[in-house]
N, CA, C and O atoms as a DFTB+ gen file, in Angstrom:
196 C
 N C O
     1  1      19.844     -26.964     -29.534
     2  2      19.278     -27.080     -28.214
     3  2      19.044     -28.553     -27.901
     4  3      18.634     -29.257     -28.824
     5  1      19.292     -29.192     -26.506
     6  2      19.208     -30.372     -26.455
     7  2      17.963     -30.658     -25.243
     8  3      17.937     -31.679     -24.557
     9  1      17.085     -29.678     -25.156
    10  2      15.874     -29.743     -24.091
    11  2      16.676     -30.129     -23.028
    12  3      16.415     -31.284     -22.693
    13  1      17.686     -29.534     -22.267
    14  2      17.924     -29.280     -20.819
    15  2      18.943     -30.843     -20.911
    16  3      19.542     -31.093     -19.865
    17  1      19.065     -31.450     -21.616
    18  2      19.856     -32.821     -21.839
    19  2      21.286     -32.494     -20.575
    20  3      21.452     -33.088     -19.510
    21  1      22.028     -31.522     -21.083
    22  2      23.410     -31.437     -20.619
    23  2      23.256     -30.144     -19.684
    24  3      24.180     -29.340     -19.562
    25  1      22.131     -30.013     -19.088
    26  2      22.205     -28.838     -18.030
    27  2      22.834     -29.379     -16.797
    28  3      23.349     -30.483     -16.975
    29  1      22.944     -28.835     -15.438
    30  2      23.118     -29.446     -13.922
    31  2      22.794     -28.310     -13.258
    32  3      22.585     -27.111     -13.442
    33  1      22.837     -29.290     -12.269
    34  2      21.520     -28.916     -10.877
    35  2      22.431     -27.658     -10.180
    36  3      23.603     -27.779      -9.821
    37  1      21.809     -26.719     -10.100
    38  2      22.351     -25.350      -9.210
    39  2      21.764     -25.022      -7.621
    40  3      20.770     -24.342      -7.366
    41  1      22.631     -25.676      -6.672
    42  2      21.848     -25.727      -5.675
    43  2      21.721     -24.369      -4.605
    44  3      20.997     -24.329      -3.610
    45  1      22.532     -23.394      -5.044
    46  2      22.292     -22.054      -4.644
    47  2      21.532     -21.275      -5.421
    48  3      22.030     -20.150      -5.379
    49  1      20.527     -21.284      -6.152
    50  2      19.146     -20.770      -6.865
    51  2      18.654     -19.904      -6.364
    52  3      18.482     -18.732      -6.699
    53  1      18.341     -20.604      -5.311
    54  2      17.173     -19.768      -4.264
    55  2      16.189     -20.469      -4.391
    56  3      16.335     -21.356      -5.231
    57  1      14.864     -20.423      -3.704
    58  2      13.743     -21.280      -3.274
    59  2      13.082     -21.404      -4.376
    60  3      12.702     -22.479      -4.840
    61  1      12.857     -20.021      -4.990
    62  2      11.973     -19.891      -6.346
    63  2      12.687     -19.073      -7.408
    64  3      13.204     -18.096      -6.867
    65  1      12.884     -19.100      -8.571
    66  2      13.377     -17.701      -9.413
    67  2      12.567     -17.707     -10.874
    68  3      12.878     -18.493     -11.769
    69  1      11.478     -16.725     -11.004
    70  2      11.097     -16.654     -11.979
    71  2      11.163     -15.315     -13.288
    72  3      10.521     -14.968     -14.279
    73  1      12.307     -14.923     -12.558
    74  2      12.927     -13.963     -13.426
    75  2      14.501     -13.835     -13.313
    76  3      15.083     -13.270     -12.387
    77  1      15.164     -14.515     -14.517
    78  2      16.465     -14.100     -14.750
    79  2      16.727     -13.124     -15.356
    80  3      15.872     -12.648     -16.103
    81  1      18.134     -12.454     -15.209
    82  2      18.114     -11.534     -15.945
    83  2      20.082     -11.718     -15.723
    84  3      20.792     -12.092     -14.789
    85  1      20.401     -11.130     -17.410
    86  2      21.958     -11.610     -17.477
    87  2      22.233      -9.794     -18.471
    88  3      21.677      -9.184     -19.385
    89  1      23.289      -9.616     -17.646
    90  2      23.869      -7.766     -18.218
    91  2      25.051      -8.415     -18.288
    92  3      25.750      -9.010     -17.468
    93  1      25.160      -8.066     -19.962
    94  2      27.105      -7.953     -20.118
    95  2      27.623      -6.578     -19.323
    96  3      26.978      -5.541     -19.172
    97  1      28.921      -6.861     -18.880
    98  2      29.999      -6.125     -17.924
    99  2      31.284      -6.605     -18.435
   100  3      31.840      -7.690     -18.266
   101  1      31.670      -5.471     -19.157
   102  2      32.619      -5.739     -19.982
   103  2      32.974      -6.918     -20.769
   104  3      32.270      -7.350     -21.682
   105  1      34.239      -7.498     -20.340
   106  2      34.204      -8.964     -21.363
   107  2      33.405      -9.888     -20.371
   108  3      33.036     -10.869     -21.017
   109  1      32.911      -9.988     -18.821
   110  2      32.193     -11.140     -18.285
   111  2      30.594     -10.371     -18.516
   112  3      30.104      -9.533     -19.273
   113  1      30.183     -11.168     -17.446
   114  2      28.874     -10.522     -17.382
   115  2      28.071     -10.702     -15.774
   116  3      28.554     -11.634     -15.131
   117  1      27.023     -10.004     -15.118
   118  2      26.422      -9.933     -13.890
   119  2      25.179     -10.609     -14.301
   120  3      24.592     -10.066     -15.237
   121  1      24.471     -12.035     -13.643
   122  2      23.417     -12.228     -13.345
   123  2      22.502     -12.181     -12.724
   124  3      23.037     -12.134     -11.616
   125  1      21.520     -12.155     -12.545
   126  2      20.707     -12.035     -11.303
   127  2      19.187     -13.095     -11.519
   128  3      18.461     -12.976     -12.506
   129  1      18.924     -14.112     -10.380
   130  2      17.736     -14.818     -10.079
   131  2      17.218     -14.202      -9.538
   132  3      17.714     -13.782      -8.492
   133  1      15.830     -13.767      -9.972
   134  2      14.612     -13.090      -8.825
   135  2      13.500     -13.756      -8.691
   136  3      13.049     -14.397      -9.640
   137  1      12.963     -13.714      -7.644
   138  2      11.726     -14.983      -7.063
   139  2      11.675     -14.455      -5.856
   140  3      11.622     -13.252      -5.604
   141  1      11.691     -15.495      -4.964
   142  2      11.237     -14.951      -3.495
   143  2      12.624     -14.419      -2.640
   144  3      12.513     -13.755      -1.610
   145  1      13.866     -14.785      -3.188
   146  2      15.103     -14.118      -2.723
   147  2      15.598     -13.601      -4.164
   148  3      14.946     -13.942      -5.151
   149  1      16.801     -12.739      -4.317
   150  2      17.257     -12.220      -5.213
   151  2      18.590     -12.746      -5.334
   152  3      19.075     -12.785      -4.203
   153  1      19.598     -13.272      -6.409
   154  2      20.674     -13.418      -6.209
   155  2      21.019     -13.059      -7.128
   156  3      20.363     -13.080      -8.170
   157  1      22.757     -12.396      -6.928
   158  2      23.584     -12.313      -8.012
   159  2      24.624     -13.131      -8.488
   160  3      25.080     -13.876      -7.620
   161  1      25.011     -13.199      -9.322
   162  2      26.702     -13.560      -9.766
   163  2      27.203     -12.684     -10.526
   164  3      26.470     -11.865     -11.079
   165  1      28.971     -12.685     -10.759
   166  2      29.285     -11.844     -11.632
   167  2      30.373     -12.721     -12.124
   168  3      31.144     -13.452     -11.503
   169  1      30.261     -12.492     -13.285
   170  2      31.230     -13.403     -13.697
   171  2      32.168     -12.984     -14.661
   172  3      31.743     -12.471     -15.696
   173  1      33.650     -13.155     -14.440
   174  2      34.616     -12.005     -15.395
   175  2      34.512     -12.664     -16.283
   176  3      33.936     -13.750     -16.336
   177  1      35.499     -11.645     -17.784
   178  2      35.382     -12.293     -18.823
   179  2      36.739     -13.109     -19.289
   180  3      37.715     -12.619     -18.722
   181  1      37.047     -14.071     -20.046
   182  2      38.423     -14.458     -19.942
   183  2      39.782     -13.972     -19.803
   184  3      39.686     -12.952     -19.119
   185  1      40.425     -14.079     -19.958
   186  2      41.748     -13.317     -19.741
   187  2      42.390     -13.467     -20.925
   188  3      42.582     -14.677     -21.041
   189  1      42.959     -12.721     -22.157
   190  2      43.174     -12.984     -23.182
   191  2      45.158     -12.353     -22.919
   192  3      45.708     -11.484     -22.243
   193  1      45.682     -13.610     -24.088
   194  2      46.972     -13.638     -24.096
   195  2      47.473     -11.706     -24.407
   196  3      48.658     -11.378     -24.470
Protein backbone atom coordinates (compact mmCIF):
# COMPACT_ATOMS: atom_id res chain seq x y z
CA UNK A 1 0.00 0.00 0.00
CA UNK A 2 1.42 3.35 -0.83
CA UNK A 3 -1.19 5.69 1.36
CA UNK A 4 -3.13 6.96 -1.77
CA UNK A 5 0.60 7.89 -3.37
CA UNK A 6 -0.47 6.64 -7.03
CA UNK A 7 -4.29 7.16 -6.76
CA UNK A 8 -6.15 10.07 -9.24
CA UNK A 9 -8.75 12.37 -8.92
CA UNK A 10 -12.32 10.94 -10.10
CA UNK A 11 -14.30 13.79 -11.04
CA UNK A 12 -17.64 11.99 -11.61
CA UNK A 13 -17.91 10.69 -7.78
CA UNK A 14 -20.67 12.50 -6.91
CA UNK A 15 -20.83 15.31 -4.24
CA UNK A 16 -20.38 12.89 -1.33
CA UNK A 17 -19.88 8.90 -1.29
CA UNK A 18 -19.58 7.23 1.87
CA UNK A 19 -20.37 3.89 0.92
CA UNK A 20 -18.73 1.87 -1.82
CA UNK A 21 -19.62 -1.15 -2.71
CA UNK A 22 -17.83 -3.45 -5.65
CA UNK A 23 -19.92 -7.07 -6.88
CA UNK A 24 -17.95 -9.34 -9.13
CA UNK A 25 -20.09 -9.98 -12.52
CA UNK A 26 -18.58 -12.53 -14.11
CA UNK A 27 -14.95 -11.94 -15.23
CA UNK A 28 -15.58 -7.74 -14.72
CA UNK A 29 -17.29 -6.40 -11.98
CA UNK A 30 -20.39 -3.55 -11.05
CA UNK A 31 -19.59 -0.70 -8.64
CA UNK A 32 -21.54 1.50 -6.93
CA UNK A 33 -20.78 5.13 -4.85
CA UNK A 34 -23.51 5.93 -2.36
CA UNK A 35 -23.74 9.33 -0.51
CA UNK A 36 -26.05 11.93 -1.45
CA UNK A 37 -26.36 10.63 -5.25
CA UNK A 38 -25.84 6.97 -6.14
CA UNK A 39 -23.61 5.91 -8.97
CA UNK A 40 -22.75 2.98 -10.87
CA UNK A 41 -20.08 1.52 -13.14
CA UNK A 42 -19.72 -1.73 -14.68
CA UNK A 43 -16.86 -2.80 -15.76
CA UNK A 44 -16.19 -6.01 -18.12
CA UNK A 45 -13.72 -8.44 -17.51
CA UNK A 46 -10.75 -8.84 -20.01
CA UNK A 47 -11.06 -10.55 -23.07
CA UNK A 48 -8.92 -13.62 -23.02
CA UNK A 49 -7.07 -15.10 -26.20
Amino acid sequence: MDGGVTWTSVADMGRASNKVRIIRDGDGFVGYAIGLDVRKIRVPGSVKP
